[in-house]
N, C-alpha and C positions, 0 to 999 in steps of 0.2 A: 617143640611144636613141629608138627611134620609140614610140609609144602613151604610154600615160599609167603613171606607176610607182605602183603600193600599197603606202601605207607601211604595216607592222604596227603594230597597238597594242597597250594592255596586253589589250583586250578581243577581242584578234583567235583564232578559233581556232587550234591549232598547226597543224592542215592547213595551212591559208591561208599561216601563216610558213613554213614549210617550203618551199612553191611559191616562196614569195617570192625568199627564198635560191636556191631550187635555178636560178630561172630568169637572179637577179642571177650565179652562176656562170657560168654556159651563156654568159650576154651579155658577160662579162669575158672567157672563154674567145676567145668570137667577135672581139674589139674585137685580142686580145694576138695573134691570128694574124695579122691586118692589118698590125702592125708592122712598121718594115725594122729588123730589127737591125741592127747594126754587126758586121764579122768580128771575127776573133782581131787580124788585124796592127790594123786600125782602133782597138781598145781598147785595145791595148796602147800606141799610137801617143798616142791621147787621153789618155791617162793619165800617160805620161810627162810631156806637155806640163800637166799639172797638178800634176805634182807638182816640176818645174821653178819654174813660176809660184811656187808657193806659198813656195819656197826663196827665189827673187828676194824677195819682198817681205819674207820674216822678214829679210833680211840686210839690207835697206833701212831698216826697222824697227827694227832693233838699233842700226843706225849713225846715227840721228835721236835712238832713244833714247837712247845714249852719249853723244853731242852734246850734246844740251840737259842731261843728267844734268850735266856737266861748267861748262858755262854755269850750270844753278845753282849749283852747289857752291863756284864762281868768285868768286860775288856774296855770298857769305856772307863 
């Protein structure tokens, strides 16, 4: 963000908060246009592959946990 930002205080007029806000809006507004979204296939695409991932590893997980659960119970 260019310029310098005004933080409100307790002691700040409501006018002044209000600009505050309204301007902190306007600059988020500005920044979220700039964005490249991602399309529909692209999200759907990345999200598969996370929710793959995340399969992978609970079953990984499981199979380590099982493992060593077995390993102790071994030694008892």
């Amino acid at each position: 963000m260019a310029g310098t930002t005004v933080k409100p205080t307790a002691g700040t007029p409501v006018a002044t908060r209000q600009a505050s806000l309204l301007r902190y809006l306007r600059e988020s507004r500005n920044e979220l246009r700039k964005v490249s979204w991602p399309t529909r296939e692209q999200t759907t695409n990345l999200t598969i592959v996370v929710v793959v991932v995340c399969l992978l590893i609970a079953f990984f997980m499981f199979g380590f946990d099982t493992l060593f659960a077995k390993i102790i119970t071994s030694i008892d």
